[in-house]
Structure formats: structure tokens, C-alpha cells
BAVOKE-27124 format. One line per field, with one value per residue (C-alpha): residue number from 0; x, y, z. Coordinates in Angstrom, 1 decimal. Layout:
N
n [NUM; ...]
c1 [X; ...]
c2 [Y; ...]
c3 [Z; ...]
***
This chain:
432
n [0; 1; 2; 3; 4; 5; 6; 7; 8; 9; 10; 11; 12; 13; 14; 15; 16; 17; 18; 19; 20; 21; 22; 23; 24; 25; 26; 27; 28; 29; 30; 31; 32; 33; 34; 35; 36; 37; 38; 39; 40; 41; 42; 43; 44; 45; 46; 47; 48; 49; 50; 51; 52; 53; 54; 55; 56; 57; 58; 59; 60; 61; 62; 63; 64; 65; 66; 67; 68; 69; 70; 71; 72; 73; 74; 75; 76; 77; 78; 79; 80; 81; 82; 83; 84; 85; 86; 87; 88; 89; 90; 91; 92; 93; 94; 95; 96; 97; 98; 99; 100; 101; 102; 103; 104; 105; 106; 107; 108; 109; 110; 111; 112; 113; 114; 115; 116; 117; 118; 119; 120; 121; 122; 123; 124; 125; 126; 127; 128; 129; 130; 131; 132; 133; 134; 135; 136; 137; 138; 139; 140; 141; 142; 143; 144; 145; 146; 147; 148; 149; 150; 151; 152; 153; 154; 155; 156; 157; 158; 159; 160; 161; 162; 163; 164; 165; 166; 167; 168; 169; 170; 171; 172; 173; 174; 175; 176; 177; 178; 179; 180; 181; 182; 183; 184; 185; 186; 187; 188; 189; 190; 191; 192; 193; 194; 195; 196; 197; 198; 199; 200; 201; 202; 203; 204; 205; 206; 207; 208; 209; 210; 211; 212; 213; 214; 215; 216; 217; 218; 219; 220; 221; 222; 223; 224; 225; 226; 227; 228; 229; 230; 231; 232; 233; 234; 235; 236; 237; 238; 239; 240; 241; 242; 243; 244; 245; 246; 247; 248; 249; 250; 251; 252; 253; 254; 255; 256; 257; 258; 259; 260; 261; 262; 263; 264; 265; 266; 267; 268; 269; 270; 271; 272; 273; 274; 275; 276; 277; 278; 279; 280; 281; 282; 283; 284; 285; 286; 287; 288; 289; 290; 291; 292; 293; 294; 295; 296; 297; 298; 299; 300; 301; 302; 303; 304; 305; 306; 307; 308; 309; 310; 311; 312; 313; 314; 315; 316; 317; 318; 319; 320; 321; 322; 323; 324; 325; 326; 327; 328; 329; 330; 331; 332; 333; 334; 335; 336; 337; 338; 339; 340; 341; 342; 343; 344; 345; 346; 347; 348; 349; 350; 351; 352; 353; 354; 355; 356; 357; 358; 359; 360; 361; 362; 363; 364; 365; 366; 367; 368; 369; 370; 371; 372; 373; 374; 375; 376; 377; 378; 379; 380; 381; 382; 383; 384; 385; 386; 387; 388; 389; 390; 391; 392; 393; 394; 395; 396; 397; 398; 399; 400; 401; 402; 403; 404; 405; 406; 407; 408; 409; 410; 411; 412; 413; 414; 415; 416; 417; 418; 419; 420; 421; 422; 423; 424; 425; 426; 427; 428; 429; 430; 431]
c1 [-36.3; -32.5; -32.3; -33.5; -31.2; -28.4; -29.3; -29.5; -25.6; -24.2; -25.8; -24.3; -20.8; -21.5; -22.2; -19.6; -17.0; -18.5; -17.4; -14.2; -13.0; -14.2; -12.9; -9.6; -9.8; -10.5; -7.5; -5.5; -6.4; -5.7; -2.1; -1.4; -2.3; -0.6; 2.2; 2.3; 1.7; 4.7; 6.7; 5.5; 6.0; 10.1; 9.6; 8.4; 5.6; 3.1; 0.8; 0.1; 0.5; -2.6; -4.3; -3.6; -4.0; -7.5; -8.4; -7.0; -8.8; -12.6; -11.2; -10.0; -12.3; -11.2; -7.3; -6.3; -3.1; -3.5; -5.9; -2.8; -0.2; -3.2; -2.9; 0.8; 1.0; -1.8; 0.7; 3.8; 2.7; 2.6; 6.3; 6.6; 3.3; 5.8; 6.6; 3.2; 0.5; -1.2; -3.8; -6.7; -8.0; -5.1; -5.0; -8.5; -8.0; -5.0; -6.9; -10.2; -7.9; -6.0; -9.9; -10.3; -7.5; -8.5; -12.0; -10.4; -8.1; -5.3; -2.1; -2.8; 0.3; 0.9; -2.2; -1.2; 2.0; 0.9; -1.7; 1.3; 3.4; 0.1; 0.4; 4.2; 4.6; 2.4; 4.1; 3.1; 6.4; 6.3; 5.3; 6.2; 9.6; 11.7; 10.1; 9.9; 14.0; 14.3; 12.0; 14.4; 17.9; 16.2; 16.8; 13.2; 12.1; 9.7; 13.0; 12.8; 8.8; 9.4; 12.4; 11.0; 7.7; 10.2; 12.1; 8.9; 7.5; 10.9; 11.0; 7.8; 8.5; 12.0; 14.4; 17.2; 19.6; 17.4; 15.9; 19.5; 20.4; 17.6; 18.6; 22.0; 20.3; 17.8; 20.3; 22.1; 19.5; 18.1; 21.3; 19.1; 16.1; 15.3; 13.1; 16.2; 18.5; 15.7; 15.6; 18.8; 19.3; 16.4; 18.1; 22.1; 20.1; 18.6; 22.5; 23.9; 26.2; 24.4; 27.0; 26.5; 22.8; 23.1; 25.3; 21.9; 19.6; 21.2; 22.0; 17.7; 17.7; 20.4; 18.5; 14.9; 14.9; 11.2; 11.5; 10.4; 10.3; 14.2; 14.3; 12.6; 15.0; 18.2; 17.0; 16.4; 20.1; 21.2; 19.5; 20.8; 24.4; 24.2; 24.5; 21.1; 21.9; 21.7; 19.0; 16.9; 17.1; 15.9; 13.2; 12.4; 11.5; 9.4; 7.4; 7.2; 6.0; 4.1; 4.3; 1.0; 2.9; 3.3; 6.8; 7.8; 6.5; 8.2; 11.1; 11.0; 9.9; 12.9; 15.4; 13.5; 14.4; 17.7; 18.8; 17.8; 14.3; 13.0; 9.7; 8.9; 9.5; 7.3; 4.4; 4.9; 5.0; 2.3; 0.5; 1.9; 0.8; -2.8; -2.9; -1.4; -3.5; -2.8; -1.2; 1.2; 4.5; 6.8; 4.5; 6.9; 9.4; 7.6; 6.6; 10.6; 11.3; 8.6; 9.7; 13.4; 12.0; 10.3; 13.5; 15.9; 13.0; 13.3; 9.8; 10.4; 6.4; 5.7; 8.2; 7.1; 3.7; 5.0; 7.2; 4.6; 2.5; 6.1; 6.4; 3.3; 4.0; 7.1; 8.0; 11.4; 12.2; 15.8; 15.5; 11.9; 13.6; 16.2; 14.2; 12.1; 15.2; 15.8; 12.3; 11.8; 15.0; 14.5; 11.7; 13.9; 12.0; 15.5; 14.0; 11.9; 15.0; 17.3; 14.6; 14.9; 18.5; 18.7; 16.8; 18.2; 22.0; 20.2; 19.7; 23.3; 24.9; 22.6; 23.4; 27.3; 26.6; 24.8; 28.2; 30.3; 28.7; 28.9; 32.8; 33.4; 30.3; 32.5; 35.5; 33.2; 29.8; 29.4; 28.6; 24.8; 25.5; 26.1; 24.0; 21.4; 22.7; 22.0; 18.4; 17.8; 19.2; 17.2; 14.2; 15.2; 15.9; 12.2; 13.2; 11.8; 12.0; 16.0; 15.6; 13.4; 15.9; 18.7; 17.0; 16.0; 19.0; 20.0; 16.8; 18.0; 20.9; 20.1; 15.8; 16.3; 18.5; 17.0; 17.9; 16.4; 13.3; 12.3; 13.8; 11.0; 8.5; 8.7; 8.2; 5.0; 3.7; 3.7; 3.1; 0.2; 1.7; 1.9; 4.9; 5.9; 9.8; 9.8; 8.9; 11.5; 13.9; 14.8; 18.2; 18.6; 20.8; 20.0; 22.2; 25.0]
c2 [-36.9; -38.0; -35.1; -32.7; -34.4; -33.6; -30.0; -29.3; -31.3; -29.1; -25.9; -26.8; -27.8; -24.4; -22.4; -24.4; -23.7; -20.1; -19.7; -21.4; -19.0; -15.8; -17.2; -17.8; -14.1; -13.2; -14.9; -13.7; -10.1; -10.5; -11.6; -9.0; -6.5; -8.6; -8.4; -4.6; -4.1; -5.5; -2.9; -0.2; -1.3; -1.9; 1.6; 3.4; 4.4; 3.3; 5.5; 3.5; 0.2; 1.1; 2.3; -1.3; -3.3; -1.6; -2.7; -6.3; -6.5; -6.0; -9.2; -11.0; -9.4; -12.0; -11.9; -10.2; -10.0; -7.6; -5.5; -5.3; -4.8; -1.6; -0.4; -0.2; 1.7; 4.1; 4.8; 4.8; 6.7; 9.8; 10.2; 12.2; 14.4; 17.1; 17.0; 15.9; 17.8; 16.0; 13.3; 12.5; 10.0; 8.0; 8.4; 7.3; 4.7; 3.5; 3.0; 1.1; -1.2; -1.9; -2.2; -5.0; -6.8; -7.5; -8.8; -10.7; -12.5; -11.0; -11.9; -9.8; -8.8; -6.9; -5.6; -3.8; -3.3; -1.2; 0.4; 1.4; 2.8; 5.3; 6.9; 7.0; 8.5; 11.0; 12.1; 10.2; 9.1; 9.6; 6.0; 4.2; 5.2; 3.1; 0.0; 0.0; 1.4; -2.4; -3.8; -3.2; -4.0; -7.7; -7.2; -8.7; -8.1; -5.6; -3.3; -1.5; -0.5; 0.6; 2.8; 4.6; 5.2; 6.7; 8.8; 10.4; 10.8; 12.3; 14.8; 15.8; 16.9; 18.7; 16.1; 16.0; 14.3; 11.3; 10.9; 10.5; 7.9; 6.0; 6.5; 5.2; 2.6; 1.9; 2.0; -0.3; -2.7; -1.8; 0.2; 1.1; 2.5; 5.5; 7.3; 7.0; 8.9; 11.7; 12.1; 12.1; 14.8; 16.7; 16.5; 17.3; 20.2; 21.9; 21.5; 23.6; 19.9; 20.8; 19.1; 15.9; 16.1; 16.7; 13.1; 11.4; 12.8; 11.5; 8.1; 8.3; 9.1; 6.3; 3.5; 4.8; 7.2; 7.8; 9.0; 12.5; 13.1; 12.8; 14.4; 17.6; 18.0; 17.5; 19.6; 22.7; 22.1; 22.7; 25.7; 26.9; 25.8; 27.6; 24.5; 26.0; 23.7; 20.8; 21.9; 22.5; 19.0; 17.4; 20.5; 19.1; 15.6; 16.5; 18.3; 15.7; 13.9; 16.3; 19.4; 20.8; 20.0; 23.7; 22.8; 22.4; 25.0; 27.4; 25.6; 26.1; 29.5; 30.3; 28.5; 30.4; 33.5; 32.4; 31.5; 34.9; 34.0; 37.0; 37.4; 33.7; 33.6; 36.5; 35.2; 31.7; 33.3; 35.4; 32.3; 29.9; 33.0; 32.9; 28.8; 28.5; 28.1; 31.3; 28.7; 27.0; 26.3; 27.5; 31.6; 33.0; 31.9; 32.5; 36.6; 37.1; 35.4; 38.0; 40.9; 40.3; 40.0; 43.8; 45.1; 43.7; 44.8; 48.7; 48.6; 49.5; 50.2; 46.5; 44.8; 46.9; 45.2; 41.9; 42.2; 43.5; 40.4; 38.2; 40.5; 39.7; 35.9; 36.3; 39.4; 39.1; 37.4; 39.2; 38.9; 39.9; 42.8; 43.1; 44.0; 45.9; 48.2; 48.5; 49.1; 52.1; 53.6; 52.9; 55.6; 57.8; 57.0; 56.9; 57.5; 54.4; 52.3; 52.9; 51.7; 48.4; 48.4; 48.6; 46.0; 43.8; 44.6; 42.8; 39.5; 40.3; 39.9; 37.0; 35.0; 36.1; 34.7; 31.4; 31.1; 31.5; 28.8; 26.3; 26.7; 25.6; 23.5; 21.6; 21.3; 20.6; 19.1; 18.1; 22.3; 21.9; 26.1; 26.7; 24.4; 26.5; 29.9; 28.4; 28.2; 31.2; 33.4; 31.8; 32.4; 35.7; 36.1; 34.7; 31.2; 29.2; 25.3; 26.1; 27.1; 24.4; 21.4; 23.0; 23.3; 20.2; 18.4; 19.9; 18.6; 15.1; 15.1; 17.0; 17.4; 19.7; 22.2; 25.0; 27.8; 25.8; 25.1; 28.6; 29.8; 26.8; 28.5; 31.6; 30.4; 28.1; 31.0; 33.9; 31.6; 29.5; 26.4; 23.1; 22.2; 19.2; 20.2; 20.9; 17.0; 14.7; 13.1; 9.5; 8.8; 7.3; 4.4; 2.0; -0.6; -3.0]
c3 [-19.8; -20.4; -22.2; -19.9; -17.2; -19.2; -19.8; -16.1; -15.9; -18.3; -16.7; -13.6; -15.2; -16.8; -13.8; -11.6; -14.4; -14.5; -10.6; -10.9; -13.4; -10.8; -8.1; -10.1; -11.1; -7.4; -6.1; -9.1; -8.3; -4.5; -5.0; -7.7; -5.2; -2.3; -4.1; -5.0; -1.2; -0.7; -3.1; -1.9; 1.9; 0.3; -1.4; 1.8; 0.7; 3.3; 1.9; -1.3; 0.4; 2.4; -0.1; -1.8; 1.5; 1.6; -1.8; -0.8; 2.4; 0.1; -1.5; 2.0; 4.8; 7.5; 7.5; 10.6; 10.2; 6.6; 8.9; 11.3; 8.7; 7.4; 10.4; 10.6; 6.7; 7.8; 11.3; 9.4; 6.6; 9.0; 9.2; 5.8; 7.0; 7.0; 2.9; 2.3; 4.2; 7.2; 6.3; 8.9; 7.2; 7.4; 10.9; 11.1; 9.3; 11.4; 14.5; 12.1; 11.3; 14.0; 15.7; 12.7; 14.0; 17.1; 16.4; 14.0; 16.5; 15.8; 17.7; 21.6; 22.2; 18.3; 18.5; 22.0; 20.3; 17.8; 19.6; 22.0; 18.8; 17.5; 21.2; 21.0; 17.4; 18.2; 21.4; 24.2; 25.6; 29.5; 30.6; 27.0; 26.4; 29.0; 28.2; 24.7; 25.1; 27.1; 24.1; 21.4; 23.8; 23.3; 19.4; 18.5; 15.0; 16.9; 17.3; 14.2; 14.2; 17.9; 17.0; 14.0; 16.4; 19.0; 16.7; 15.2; 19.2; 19.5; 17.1; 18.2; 21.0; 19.9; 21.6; 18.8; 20.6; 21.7; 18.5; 16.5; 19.4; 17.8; 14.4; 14.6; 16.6; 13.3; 10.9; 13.0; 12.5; 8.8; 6.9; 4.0; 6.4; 3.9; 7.0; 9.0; 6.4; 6.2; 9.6; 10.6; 7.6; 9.3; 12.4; 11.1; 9.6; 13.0; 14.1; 11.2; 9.6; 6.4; 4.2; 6.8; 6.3; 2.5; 2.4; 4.3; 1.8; -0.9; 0.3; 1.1; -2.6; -4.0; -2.2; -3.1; -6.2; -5.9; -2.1; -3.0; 0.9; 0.9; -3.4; -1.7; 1.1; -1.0; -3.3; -0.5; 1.1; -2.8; -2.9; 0.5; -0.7; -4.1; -5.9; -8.7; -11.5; -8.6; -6.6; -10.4; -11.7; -8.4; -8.2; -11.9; -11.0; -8.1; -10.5; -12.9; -10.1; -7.5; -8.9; -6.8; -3.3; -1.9; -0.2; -3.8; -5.1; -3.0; -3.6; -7.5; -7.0; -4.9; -7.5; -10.7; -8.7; -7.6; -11.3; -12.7; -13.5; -11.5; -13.2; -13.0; -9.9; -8.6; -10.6; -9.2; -5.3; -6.2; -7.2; -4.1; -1.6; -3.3; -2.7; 0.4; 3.7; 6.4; 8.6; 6.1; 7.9; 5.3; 4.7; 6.6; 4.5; 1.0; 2.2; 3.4; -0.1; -1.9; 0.2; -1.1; -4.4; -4.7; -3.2; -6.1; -8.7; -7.0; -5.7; -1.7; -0.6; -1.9; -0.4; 3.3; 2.5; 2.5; 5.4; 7.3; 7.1; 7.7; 10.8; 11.6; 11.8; 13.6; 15.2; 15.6; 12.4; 11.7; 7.2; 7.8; 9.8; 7.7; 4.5; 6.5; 7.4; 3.7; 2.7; 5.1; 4.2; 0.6; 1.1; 2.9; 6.2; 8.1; 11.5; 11.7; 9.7; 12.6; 15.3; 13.3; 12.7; 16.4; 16.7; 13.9; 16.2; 19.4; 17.3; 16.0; 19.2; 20.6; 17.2; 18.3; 21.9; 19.7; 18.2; 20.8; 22.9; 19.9; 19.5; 23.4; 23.4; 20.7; 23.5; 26.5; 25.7; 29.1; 29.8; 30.0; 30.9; 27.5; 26.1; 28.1; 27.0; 23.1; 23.9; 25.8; 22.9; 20.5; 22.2; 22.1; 18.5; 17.9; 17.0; 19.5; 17.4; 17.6; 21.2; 22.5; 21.1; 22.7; 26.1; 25.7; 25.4; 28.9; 30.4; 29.0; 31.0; 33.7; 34.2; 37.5; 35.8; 37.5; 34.9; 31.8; 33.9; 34.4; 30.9; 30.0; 32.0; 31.1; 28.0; 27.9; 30.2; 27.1; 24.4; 26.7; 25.2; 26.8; 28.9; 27.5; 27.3; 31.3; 31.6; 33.4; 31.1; 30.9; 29.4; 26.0; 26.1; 23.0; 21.7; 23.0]
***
């Protein structure tokens, strides 16, 4: 009997030792992944640290304030959707989590907070944006997530200037704000300061080397610069690193081309135009860039057939146009070459009247006239992203300008797109 007593103790002492030791390994494994969470949040890589705060929260189901910090990542993980592809889980998950939070108790007013910022980063600015503007004038430790939300709503919907308020306003706040350098590159970019927005990119790169959002974009204003042997060692680590990401890919394929690599290069644009989805952002970009191709290699009917399809993306695309003209009379089809060229001298003079407008726009940047006959002529020339931020900066200061407001309509009307630009404006005044 004294024997079997002390059986059952040391199967207990067993089995109790037995469950310290997992729970040991349980808490062990919950900070490890605590703690890598909190790398990748300093690395800016919100996608990883929800990924990790998802594998923590199977270990820790009831800590609400993990399911809010989730829900954050999954939101802020969005702002390089435009280097890596959109991801609809992660905006699922965003609004899960942030669902988690609050039937976990979370505190109210972060929860409404963040559920404020999803509306806000994806556009939703017209009864937000004053408020959370007063928001971060307070300087509360809010101020940062509510100005990278804006800035993303911002950019969405094409208001440069008001977005790089914000920036300066961020890096104010955090100075090595890696998102902030991007987009404020991104932004120095649309306003031709490429050398400006090549300094940002790098600085994203100095304080985060494995920021391949930022790696990409300095690698592309290399490219653009003539800078090869530059642009192909950043092009080199992306690869290492993400070397099926289209954007690079064209990017590689566009260097291999550019360094004399000519049959590399085709093969690798044949490949990317194979791969690539019919609305990919950048196909205009990579049939101009195989078009060009064919005409350097003597092979005029080919580069016609790619043209055609660039054409066929954007009409008045002037290099589509201008390879086009080269094409045709390549095959001694002179008549219909001179029907573009006069074409191609329209854009000429509207990209004359675009340049123009900038050299006193530089002396008088009060003249919302100019800033309005910007936009107009890039609408005309077929660029419409160009156009829209330039209109847009005159609503900012002015929302009634009459001129800008039926440009705008006339606009939304043949495209049927919604009028989001013709919006009042509230001004943008963040800081001391």
C-alpha cells in the first residue's frame, strides 16, 4: 500500500514536472516570437510582424492589446502594396483583429482609433481629416500612426502637396521613419526633383538595408539617371532577395538591355510579359520597353505589334507613339508615320506649355492659373496621375476654382470615374 502511494507521488511529481517543462517551453516560445515581432515592427516590415503576432496570439489568445497591435501590422503593411502586389488577406485580417480587440476589452478609444485609420488609409478623408490634423497638433504618441494613415489616404487620392506636409510633419516626429523617406521620394519623383528623391531613397536604404520597397525605387531612379553599374548592384540584391517580384523584374530586364545585354533582356521581357497579369501597372511600360527593343535589333513589324497593344493601354502615350512613328516608317509606310508625327508634335507643344508653367510657377506659386494649365495639358497628353495631382493642388487652395472644376468634370465624365478630386479641400496646416 506505501508503495503504491508513492508510485502515484512520483507520477504526479512526474506529470507536474512533465507540464512545467511545456509550459516553460510555451512561454519560452511566446517571447522568442514577442521579441522578433518587435524587429520586424523596427525593420518596417509589418508584414512579417503579423505574420509572427499571429503565430504569438495561438500561444496568447486573450491579450488584447497583441490583437490590436495585429491589427495595426496587417493596416500598415499596406503602404508598400505598391512594390509588393496588393494582399487581401492582410486586409482581412486587419479588420479580424482589430474585431478581437474589442471583445477582448481592448482600450475604446484605440480601438475607434484604428478603426478610424483603416477608413483613412484607404481614402476616406472628408469627415476624418480635420480632426485627426487637431489630433496630432496635441503631439500624442498617436501622432505618428495618424500621419502615416493620412499620407497613404493622401496619396490615394493624388493630393501631393498635402501628403508631403505630413511627411515633414512625420519625420519631424520620427527622423528615421523609413515609409516617410519612400514616400516623400515617391512624391519628389511625380514633381521631376529626381536627384532630391534619389537622396530620400537612400537615406530609407542607410537606416534599413533590407527595405527592398525603398532598394527597388533607388535602384529605378539609377536606371533613369544612367547610373547602370549603380542601378545593377541594388537590382542584384533584390534578386537575391525577391527576385520573382514583377516590378523587379522589369527593372533587371530594362538594366540587362540598358548595359548591352540585348538578348537577355528580350528573353527576360518576353518572359515578364508571359507572367504578368493584363492589368499590371507597369505593361505599359514593359511593351514601350519591348517595342524599343525590336527597333534597335532591325525588326520594325515586331516592334508595331507591341506598340499596338501599348497604344491600346494608353492612347496617347507619346514613346508608345514615338516607336510607332518609327515602326511604320521603318516599313516605308510614310503616310500613316506623319499622321503620328503630327500627333507626337501636339504632345510636343503641350509638354512645352508643361514647362513653361513650371519656370514661373517657380517665381509665383501663388498662380493657381498655371498650376491649372499643368493639369489640363497633361490630361491632354494622356497622363492623367500627373494631371490629377496638379489640379489638385489648386482645389487645396482654392476648392471653387471654377476652371479646375469643370476641367475635373470633364474628366470623371469620359473616364466614368469617381469624383473624388472635385471634393472640397481642407487646408493642411500640421505642426507648430
Amino acid at each position: 500500500m506505501k508503495r503504491g502511494r508513492i508510485i502515484a507521488i512520483s507520477l504526479l511529481l512526474v506529470a507536474g514536472l512533465a507540464w512545467a517543462i511545456y509550459a516553460a517551453s510555451i512561454s519560452l516560445r511566446a517571447d522568442a516570437l514577442r521579441q522578433s515581432v518587435n524587429e520586424a515592427c523596427q525593420k518596417f516590415d509589418f508584414a512579417s510582424a503579423h505574420e509572427r503576432l499571429a503565430a504569438y496570439l495561438q500561444l496568447r489568445p486573450k491579450e488584447a492589446q497583441s490583437y490590436l497591435l495585429a491589427a495595426q501590422c496587417a493596416r500598415r503593411a499596406e503602404f508598400v502594396e505598391s512594390f509588393r502586389g496588393p494582399h487581401a488577406e492582410l486586409r482581412q485580417m486587419a479588420a479580424t483583429d482589430l474585431a478581437a480587440a474589442k471583445r477582448l476589452n481592448a482600450e475604446p478609444s484605440a480601438v475607434d482609433l484604428e478603426r478610424l485609420l483603416q477608413g483613412v488609409q484607404h481614402g476616406q478623408l472628408a469627415d476624418s481629416e480635420r480632426p485627426l490634423i487637431e489630433r496630432v497638433k496635441r503631439s500624442g504618441p498617436e501622432a505618428p500612426l495618424i500621419l502615416e494613415a493620412l499620407i497613404h489616404g493622401l496619396l490615394q487620392n493624388l493630393q501631393c502637396e498635402k501628403a508631403l506636409v505630413c511627411v515633414e510633419a512625420l519625420l519631424k516626429l520620427e527622423p528615421a521613419n523609413v515609409h516617410a523617406f519612400l514616400w516623400r521620394g515617391r512624391i519628389r519623383e511625380q514633381t521631376r526633383q529626381l536627384r532630391s528623391a534619389r537622396e530620400d531613397y537612400e537615406r530609407a536604404v542607410q537606416l534599413v538595408p533590407d527595405f527592398d520597397a525603398a532598394r527597388y525605387y533607388l535602384a529605378e531612379n539609377l536606371l533613369r539617371a544612367n547610373r547602370l553599374s549603380d542601378a545593377e548592384h541594388h537590382l542584384q540584391i533584390l534578386n537575391s532577395r525577391a527576385g520573382d517580384n514583377l516590378l523587379i523584374r522589369l527593372a533587371w530586364a530594362k538594366c540587362r538591355i540598358a548595359l548591352g545585354d540585348d538578348q537577355i533582356g528580350r528573353e527576360l521581357l518576353d518572359t515578364w510579359l508571359a507572367d504578368a497579369p493584363r492589368d499590371h501597372p507597369r505593361l505599359l511600360e514593359a511593351l514601350t520597353a519591348r517595342a524599343s527593343l525590336a527597333l534597335s535589333q532591325g525588326r520594325p513589324a515586331e516592334a508595331e505589334e507591341f506598340v499596338r497593344r501599348a497604344l491600346k493601354e494608353s492612347p496617347q502615350d507619346r514613346y508608345a507613339l514615338y516607336h510607332l512613328a518609327q515602326s511604320l516608317n521603318a516599313q516605308g509606310r510614310r503616310e500613316e508615320a506623319q499622321a503620328i508625327e503630327k500627333q507626337l508634335d501636339q504632345i510636343k507643344k503641350d509638354l512645352q506649355i508643361v514647362a513653361r508653367c513650371r519656370e514661373r510657377l517657380a517665381q509665383d506659386p501663388a498662380n493657381l492659373q498655371l498650376r491649372h494649365e499643368i493639369g489640363a495639358a497633361y490630361l491632354r497628353v494622356g497622363r492623367p496621375g500627373e494631371a490629377l495631382v496638379w489640379l489638385n493642388s489648386v482645389l487645396d487652395r482654392d476648392p471653387n476654382h471654377l476652371p479646375t472644376l469643370h476641367t475635373l468634370a470633364e474628366f470623371h465624365a469620359k473616364t466614368r470615374s469617381q469624383p473624388s478630386a472635385t471634393q472640397p479641400r481642407q487646408s493642411m496646416a500640421v505642426g507648430p
